[in-house]
mmJSON file of the N, C-alpha and C atoms, coordinates in Angstrom:
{"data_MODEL":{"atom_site":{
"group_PDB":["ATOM","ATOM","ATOM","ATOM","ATOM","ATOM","ATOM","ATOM","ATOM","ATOM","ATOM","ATOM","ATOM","ATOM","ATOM","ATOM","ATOM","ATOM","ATOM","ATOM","ATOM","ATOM","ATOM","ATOM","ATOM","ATOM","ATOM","ATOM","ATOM","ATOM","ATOM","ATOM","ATOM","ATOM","ATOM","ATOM","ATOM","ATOM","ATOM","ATOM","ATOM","ATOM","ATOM","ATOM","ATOM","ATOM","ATOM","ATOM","ATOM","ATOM","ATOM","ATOM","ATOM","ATOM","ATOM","ATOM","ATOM","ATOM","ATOM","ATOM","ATOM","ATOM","ATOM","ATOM","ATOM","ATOM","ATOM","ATOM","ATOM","ATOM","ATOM","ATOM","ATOM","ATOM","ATOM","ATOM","ATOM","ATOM","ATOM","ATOM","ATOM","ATOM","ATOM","ATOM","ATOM","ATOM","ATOM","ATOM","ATOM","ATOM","ATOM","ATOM","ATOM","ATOM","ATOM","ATOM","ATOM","ATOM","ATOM","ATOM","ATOM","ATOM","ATOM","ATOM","ATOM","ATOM","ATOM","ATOM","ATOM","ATOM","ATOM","ATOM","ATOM","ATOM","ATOM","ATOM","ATOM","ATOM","ATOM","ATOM","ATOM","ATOM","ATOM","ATOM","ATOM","ATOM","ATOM","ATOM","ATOM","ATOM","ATOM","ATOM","ATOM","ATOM","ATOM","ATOM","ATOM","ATOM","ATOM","ATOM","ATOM","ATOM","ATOM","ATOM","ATOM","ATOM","ATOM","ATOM","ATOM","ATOM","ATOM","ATOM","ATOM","ATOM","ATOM","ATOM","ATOM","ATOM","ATOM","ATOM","ATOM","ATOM","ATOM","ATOM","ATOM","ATOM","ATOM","ATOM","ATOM","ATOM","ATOM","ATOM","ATOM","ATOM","ATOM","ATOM","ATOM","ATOM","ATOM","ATOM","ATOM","ATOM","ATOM","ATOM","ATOM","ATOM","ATOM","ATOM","ATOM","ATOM","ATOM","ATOM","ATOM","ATOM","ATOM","ATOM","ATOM","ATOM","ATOM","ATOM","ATOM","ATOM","ATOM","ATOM","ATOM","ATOM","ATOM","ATOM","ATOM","ATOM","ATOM","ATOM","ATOM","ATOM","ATOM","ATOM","ATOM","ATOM","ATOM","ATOM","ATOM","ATOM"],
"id":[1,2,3,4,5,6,7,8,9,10,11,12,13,14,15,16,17,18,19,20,21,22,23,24,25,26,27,28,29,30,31,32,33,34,35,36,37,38,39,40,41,42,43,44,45,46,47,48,49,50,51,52,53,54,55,56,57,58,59,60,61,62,63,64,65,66,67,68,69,70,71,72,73,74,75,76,77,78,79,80,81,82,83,84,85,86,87,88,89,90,91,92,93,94,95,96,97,98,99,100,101,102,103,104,105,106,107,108,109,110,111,112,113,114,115,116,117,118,119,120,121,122,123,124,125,126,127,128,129,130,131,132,133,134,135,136,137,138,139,140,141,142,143,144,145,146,147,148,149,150,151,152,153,154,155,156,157,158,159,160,161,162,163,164,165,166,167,168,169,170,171,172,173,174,175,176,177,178,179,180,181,182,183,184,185,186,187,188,189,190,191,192,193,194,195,196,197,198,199,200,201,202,203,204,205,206,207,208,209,210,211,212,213,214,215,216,217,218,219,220,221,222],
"type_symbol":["N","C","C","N","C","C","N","C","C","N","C","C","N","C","C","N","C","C","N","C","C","N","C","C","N","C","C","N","C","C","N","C","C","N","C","C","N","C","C","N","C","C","N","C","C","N","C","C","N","C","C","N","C","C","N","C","C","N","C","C","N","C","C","N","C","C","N","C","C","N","C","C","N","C","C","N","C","C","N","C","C","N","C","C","N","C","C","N","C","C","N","C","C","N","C","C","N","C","C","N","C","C","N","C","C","N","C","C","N","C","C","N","C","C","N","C","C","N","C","C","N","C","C","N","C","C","N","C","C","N","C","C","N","C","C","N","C","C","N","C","C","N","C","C","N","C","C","N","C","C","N","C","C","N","C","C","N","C","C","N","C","C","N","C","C","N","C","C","N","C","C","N","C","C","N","C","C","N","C","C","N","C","C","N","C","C","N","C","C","N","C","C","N","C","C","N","C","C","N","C","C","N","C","C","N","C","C","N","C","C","N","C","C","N","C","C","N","C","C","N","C","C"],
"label_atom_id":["N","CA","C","N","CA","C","N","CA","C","N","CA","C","N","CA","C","N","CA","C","N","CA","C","N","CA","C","N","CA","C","N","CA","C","N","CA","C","N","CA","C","N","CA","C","N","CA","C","N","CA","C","N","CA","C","N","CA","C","N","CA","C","N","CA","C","N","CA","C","N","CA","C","N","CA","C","N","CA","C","N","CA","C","N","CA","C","N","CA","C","N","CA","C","N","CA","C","N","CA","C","N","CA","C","N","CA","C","N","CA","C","N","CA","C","N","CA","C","N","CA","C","N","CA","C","N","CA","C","N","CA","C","N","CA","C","N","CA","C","N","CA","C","N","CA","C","N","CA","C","N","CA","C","N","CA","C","N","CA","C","N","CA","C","N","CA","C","N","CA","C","N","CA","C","N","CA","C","N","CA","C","N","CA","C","N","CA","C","N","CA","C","N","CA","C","N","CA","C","N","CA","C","N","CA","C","N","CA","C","N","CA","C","N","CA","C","N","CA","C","N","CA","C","N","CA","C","N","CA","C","N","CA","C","N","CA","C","N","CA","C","N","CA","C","N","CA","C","N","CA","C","N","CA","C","N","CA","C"],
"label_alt_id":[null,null,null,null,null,null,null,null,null,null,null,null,null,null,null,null,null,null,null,null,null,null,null,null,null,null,null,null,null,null,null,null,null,null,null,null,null,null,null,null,null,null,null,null,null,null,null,null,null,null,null,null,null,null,null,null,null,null,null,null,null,null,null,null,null,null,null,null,null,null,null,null,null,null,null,null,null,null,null,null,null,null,null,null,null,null,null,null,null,null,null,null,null,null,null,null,null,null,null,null,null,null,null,null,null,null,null,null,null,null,null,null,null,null,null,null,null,null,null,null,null,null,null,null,null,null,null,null,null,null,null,null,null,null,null,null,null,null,null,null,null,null,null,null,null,null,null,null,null,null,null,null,null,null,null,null,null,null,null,null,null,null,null,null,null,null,null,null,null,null,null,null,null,null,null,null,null,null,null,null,null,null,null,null,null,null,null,null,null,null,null,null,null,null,null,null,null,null,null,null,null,null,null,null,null,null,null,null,null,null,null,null,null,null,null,null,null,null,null,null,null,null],
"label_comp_id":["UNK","UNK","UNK","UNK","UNK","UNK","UNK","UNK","UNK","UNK","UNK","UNK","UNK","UNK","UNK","UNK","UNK","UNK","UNK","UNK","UNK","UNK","UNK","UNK","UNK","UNK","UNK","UNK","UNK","UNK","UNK","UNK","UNK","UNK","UNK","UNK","UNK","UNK","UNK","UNK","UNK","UNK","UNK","UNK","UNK","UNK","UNK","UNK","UNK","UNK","UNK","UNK","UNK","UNK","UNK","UNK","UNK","UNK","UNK","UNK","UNK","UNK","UNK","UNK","UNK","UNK","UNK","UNK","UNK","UNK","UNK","UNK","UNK","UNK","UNK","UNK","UNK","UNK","UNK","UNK","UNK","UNK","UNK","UNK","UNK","UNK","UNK","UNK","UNK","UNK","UNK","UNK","UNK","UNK","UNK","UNK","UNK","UNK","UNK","UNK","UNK","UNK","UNK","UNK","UNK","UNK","UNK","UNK","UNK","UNK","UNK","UNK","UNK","UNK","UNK","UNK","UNK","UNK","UNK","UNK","UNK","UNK","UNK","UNK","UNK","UNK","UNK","UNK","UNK","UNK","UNK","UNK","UNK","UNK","UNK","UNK","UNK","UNK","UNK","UNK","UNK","UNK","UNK","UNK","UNK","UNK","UNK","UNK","UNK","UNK","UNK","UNK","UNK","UNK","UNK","UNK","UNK","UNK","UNK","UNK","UNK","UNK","UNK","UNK","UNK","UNK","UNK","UNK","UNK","UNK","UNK","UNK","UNK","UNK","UNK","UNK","UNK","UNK","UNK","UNK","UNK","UNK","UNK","UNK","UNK","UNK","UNK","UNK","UNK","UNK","UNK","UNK","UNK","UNK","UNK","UNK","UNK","UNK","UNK","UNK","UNK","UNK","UNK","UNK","UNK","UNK","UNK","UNK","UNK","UNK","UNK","UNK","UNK","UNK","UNK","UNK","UNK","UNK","UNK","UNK","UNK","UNK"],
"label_asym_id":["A","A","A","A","A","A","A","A","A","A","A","A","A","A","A","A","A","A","A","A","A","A","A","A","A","A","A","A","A","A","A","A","A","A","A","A","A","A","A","A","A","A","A","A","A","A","A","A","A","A","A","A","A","A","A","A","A","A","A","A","A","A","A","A","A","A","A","A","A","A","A","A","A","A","A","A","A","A","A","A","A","A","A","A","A","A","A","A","A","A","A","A","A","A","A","A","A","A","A","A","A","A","A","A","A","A","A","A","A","A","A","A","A","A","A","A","A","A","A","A","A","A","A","A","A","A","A","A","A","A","A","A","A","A","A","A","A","A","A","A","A","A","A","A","A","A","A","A","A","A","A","A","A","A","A","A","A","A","A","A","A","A","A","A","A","A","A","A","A","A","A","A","A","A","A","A","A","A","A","A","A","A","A","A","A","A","A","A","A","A","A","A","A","A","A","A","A","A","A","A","A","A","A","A","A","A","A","A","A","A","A","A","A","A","A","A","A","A","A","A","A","A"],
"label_entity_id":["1","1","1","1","1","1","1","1","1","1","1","1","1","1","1","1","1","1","1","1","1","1","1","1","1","1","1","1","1","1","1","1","1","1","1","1","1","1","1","1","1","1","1","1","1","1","1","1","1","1","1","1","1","1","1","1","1","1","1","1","1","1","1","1","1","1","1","1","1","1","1","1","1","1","1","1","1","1","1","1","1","1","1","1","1","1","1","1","1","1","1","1","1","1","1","1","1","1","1","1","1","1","1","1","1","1","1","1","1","1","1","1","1","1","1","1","1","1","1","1","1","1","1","1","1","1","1","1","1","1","1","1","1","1","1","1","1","1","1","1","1","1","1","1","1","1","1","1","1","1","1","1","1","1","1","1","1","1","1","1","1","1","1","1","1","1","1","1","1","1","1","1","1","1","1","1","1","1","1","1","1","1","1","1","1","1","1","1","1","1","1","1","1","1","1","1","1","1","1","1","1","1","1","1","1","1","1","1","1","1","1","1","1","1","1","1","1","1","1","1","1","1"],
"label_seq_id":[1,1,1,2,2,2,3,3,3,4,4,4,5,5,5,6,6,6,7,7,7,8,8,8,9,9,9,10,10,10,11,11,11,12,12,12,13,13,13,14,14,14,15,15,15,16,16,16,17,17,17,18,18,18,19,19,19,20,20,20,21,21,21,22,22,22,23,23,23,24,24,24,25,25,25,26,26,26,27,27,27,28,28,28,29,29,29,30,30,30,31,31,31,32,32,32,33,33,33,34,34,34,35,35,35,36,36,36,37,37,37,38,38,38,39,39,39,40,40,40,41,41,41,42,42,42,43,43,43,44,44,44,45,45,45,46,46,46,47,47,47,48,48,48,49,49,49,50,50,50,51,51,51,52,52,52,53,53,53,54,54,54,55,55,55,56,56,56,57,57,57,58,58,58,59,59,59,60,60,60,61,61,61,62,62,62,63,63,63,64,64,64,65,65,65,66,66,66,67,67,67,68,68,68,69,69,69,70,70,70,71,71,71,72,72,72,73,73,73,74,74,74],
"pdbx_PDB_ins_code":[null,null,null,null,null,null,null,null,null,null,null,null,null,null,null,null,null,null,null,null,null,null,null,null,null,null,null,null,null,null,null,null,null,null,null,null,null,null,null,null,null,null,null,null,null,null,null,null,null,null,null,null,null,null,null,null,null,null,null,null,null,null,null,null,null,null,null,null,null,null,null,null,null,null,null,null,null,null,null,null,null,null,null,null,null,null,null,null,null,null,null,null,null,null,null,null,null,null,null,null,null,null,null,null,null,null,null,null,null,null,null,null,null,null,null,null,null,null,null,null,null,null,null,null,null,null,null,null,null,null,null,null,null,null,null,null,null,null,null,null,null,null,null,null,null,null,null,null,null,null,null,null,null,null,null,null,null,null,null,null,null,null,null,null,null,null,null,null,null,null,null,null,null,null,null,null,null,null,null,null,null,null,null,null,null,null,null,null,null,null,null,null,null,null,null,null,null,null,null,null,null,null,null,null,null,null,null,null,null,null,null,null,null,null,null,null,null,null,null,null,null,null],
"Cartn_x":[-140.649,-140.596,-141.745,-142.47,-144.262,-143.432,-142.395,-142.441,-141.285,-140.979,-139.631,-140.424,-141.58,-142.322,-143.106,-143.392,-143.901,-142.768,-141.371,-140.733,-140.385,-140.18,-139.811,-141.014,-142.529,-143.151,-143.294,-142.956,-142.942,-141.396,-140.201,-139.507,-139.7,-140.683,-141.235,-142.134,-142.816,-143.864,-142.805,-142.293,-141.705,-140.966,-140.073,-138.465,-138.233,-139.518,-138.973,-138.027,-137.401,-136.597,-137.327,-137.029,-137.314,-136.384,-136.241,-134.878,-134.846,-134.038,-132.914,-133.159,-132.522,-132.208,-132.895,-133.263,-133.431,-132.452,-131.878,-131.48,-131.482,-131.402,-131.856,-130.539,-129.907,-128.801,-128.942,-129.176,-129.0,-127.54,-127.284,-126.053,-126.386,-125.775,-126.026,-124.532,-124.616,-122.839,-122.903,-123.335,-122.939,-123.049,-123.6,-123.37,-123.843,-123.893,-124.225,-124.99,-126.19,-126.849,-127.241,-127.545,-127.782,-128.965,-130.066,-131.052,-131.367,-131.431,-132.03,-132.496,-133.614,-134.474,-134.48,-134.929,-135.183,-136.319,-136.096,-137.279,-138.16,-138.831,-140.228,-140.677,-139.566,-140.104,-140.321,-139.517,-140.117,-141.373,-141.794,-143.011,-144.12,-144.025,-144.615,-145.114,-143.806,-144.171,-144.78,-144.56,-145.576,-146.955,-147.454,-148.439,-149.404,-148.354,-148.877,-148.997,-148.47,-148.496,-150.012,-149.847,-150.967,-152.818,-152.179,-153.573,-153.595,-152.572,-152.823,-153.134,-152.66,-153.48,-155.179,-155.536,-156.908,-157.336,-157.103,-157.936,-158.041,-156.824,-157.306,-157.948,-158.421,-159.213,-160.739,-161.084,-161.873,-162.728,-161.928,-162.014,-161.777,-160.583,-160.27,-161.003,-160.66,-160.728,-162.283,-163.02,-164.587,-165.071,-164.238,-164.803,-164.555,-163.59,-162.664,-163.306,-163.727,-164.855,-163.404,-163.629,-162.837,-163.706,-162.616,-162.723,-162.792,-163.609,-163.502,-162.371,-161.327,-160.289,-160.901,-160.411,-160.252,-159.398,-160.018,-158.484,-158.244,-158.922,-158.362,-157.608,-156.94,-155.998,-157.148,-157.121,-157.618,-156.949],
"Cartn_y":[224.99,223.925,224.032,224.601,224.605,225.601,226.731,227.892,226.815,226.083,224.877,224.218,223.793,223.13,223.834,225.194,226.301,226.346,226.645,226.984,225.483,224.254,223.127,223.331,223.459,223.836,224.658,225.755,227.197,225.942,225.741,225.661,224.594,223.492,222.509,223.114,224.304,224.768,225.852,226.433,227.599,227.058,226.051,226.141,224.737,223.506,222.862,221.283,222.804,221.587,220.947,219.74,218.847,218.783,219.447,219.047,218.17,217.569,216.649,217.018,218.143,218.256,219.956,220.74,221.957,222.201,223.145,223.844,224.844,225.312,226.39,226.804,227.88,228.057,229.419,228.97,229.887,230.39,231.998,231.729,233.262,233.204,234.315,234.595,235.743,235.558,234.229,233.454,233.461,231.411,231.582,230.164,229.988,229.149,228.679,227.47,227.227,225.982,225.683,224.624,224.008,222.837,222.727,222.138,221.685,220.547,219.825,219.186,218.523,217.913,217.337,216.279,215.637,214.824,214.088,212.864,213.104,212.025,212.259,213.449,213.787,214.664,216.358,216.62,217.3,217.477,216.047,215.456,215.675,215.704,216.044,217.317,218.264,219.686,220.149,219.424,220.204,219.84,218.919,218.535,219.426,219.603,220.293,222.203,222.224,223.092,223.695,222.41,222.371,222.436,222.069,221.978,223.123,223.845,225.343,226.055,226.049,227.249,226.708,225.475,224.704,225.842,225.249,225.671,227.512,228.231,229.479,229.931,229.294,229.647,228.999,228.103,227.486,228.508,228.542,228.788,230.383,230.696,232.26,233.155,232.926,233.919,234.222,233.627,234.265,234.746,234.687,235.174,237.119,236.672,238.182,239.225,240.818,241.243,242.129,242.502,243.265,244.923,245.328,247.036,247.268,248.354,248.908,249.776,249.574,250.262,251.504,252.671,253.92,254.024,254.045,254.158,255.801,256.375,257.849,258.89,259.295,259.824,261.057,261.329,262.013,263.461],
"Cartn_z":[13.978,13.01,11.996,12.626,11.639,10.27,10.668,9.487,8.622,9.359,8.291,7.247,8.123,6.915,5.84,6.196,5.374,4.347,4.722,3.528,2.75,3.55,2.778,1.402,2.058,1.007,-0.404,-0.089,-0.634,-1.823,-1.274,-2.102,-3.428,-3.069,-3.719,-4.581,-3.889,-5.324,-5.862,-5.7,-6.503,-7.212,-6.92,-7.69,-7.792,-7.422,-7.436,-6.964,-5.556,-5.28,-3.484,-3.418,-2.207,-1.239,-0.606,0.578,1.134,1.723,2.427,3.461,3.823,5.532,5.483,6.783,6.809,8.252,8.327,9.716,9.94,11.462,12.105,12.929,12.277,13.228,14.146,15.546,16.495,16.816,17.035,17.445,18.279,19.755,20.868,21.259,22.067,22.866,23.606,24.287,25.111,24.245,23.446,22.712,20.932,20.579,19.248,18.958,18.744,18.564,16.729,16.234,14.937,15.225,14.622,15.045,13.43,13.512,12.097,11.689,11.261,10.604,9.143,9.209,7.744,7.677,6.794,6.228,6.592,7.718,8.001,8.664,9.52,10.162,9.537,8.468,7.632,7.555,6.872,6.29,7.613,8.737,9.475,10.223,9.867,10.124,8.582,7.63,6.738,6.85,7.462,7.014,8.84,9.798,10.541,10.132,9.661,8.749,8.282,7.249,6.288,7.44,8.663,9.438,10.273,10.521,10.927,10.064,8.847,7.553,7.87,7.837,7.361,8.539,9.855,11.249,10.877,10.573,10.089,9.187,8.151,7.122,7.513,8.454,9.384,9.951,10.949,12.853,12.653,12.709,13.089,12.011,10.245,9.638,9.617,9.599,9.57,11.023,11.277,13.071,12.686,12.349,12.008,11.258,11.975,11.13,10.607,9.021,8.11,8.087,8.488,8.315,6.838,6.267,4.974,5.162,3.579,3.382,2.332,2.497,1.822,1.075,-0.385,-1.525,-1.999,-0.7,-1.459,-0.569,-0.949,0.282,1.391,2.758,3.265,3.47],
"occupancy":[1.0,1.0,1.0,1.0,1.0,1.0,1.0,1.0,1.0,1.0,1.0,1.0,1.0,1.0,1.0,1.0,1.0,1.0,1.0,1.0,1.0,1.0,1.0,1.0,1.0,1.0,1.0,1.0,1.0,1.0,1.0,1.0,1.0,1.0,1.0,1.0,1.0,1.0,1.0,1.0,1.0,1.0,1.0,1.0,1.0,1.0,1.0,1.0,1.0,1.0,1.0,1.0,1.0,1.0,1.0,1.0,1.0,1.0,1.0,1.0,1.0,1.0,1.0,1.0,1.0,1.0,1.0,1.0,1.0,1.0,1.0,1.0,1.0,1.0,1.0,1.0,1.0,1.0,1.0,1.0,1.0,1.0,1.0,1.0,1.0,1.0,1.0,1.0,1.0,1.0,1.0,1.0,1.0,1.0,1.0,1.0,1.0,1.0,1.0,1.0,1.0,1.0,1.0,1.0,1.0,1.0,1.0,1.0,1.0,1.0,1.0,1.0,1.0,1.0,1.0,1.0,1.0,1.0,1.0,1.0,1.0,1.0,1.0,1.0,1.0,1.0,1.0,1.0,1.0,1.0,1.0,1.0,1.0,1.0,1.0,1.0,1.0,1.0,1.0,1.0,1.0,1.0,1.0,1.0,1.0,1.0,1.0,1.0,1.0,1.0,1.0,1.0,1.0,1.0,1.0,1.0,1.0,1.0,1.0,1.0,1.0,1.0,1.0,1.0,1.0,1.0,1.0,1.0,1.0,1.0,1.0,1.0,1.0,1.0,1.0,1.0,1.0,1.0,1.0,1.0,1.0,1.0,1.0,1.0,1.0,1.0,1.0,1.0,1.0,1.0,1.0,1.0,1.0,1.0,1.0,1.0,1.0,1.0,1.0,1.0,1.0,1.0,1.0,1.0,1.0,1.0,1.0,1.0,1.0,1.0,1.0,1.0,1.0,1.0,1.0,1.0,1.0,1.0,1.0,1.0,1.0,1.0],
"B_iso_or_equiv":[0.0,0.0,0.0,0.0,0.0,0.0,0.0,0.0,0.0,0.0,0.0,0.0,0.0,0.0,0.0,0.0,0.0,0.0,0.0,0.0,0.0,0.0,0.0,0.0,0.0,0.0,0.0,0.0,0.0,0.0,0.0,0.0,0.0,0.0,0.0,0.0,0.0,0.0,0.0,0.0,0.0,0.0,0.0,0.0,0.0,0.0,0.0,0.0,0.0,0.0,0.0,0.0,0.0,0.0,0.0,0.0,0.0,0.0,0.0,0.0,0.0,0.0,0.0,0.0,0.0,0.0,0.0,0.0,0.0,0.0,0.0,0.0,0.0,0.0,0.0,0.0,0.0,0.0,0.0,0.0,0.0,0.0,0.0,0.0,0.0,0.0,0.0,0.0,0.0,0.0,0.0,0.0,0.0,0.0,0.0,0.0,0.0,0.0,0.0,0.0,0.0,0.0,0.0,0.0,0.0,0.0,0.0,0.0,0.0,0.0,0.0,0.0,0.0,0.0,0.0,0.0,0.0,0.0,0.0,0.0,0.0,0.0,0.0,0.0,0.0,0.0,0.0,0.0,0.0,0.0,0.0,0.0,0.0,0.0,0.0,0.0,0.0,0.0,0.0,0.0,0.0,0.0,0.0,0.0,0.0,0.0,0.0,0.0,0.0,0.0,0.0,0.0,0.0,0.0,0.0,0.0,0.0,0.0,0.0,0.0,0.0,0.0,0.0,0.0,0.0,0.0,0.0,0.0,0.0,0.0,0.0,0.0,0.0,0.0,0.0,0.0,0.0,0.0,0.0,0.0,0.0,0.0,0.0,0.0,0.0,0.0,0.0,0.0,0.0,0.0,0.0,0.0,0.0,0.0,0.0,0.0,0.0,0.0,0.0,0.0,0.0,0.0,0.0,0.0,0.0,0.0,0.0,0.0,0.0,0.0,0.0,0.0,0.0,0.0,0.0,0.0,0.0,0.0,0.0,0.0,0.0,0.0],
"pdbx_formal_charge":[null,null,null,null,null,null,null,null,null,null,null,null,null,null,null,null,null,null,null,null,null,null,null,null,null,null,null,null,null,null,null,null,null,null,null,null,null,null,null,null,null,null,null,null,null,null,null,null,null,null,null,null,null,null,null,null,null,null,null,null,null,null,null,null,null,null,null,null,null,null,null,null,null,null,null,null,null,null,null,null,null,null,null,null,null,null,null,null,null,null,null,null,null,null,null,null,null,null,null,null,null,null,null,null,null,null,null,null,null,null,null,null,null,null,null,null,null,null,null,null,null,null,null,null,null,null,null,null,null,null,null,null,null,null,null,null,null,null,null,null,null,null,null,null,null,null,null,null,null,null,null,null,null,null,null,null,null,null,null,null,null,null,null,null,null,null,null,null,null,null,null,null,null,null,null,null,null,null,null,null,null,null,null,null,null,null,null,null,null,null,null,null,null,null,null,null,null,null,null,null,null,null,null,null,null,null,null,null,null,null,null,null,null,null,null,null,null,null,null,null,null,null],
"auth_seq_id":[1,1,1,2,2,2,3,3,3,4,4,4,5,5,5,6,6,6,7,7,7,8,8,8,9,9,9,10,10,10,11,11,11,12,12,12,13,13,13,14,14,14,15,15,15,16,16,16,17,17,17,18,18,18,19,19,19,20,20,20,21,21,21,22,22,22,23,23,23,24,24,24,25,25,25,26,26,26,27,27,27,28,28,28,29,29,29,30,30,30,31,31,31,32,32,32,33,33,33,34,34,34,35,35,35,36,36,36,37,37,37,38,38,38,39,39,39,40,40,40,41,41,41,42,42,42,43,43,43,44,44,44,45,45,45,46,46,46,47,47,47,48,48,48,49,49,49,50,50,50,51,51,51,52,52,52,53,53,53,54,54,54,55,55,55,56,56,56,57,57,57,58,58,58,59,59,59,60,60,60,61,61,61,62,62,62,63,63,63,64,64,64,65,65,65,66,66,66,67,67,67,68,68,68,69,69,69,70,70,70,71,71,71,72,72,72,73,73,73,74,74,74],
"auth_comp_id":["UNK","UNK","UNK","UNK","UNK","UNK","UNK","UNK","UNK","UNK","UNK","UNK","UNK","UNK","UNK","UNK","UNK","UNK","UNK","UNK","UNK","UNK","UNK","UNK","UNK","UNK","UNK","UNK","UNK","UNK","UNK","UNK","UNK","UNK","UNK","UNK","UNK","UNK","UNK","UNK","UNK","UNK","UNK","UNK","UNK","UNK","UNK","UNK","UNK","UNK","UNK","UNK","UNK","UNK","UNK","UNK","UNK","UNK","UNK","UNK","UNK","UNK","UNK","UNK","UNK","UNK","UNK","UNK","UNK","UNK","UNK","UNK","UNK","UNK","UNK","UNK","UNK","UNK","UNK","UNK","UNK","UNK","UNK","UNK","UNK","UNK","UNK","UNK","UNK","UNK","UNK","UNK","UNK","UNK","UNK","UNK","UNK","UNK","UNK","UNK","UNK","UNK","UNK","UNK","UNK","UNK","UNK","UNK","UNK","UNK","UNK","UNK","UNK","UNK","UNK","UNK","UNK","UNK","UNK","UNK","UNK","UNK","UNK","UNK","UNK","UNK","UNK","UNK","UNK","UNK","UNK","UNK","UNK","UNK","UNK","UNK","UNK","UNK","UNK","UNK","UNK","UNK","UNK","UNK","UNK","UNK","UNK","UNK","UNK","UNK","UNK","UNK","UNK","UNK","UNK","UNK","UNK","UNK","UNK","UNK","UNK","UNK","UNK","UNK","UNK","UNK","UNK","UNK","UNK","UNK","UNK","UNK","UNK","UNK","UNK","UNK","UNK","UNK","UNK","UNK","UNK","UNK","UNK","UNK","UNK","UNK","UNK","UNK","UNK","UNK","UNK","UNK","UNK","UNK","UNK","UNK","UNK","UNK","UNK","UNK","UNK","UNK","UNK","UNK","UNK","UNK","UNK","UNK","UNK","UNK","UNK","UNK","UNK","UNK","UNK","UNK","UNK","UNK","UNK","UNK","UNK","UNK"],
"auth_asym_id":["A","A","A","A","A","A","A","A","A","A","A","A","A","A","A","A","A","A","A","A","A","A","A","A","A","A","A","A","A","A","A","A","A","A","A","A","A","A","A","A","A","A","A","A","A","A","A","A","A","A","A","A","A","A","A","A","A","A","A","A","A","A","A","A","A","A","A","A","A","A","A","A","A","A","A","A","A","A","A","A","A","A","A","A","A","A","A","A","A","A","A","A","A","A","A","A","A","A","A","A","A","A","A","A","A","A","A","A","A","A","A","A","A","A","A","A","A","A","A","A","A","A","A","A","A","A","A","A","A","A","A","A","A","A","A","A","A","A","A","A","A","A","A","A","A","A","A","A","A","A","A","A","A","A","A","A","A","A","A","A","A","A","A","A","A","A","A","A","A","A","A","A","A","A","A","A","A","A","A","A","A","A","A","A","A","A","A","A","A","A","A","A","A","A","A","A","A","A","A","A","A","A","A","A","A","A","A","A","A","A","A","A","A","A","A","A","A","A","A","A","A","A"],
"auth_atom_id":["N","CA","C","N","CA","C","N","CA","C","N","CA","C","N","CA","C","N","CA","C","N","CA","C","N","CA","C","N","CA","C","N","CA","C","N","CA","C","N","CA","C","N","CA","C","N","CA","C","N","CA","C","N","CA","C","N","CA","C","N","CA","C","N","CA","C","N","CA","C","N","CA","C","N","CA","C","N","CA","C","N","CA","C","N","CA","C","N","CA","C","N","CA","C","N","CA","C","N","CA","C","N","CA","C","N","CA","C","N","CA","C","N","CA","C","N","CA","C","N","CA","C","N","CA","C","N","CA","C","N","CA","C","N","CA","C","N","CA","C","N","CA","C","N","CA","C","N","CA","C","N","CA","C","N","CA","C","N","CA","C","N","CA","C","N","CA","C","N","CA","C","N","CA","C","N","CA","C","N","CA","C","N","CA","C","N","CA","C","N","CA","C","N","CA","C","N","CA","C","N","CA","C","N","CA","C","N","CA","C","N","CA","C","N","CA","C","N","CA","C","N","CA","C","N","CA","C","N","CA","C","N","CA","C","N","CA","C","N","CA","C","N","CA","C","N","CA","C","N","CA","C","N","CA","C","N","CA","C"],
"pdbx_PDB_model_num":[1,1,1,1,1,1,1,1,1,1,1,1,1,1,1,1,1,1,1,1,1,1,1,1,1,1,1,1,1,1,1,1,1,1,1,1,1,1,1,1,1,1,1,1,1,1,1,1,1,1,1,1,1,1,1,1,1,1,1,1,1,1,1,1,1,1,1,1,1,1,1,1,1,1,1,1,1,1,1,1,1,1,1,1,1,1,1,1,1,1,1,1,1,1,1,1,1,1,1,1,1,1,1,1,1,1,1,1,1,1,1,1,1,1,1,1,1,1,1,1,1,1,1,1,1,1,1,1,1,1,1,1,1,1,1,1,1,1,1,1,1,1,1,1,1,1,1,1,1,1,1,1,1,1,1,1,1,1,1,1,1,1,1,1,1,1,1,1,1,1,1,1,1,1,1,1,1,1,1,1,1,1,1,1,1,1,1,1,1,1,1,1,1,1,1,1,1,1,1,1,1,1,1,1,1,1,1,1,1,1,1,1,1,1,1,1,1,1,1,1,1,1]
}}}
């Protein structure tokens, strides 16, 4: 649900539009499920969302030591 509210996002800044409803359609042999969300609860996976990017730009990413990249072929 957290990546639902990532894209409810993504579609509000790119293009615009605000959705209504989002769904998730599973479908396996052996069944088929549809899982869906709206209103608030949207409003709630984005904003959980919004506090997992925070905690990684926080918490994880400076912990994280960055390797130097080589821009020349070896």
């Amino acid at each position: 649900m957290l990546q639902m509210g990532a894209y409810a996002m993504a579609l509000e800044h790119t293009v615009g539009i605000i959705p209504d409803i989002l769904m998730i359609f599973v479908a396996t042999r052996e069944r088929s499920q549809v899982f869906a969300v709206q209103g608030g609860t949207i409003e709630k996976y984005k904003q959980k969302w919004l506090e997992a990017v925070q905690k990684y730009y926080s918490e994880i990413l400076p912990g994280l030591e960055a390797e130097p990249v080589s821009m020349t072929a070896d």
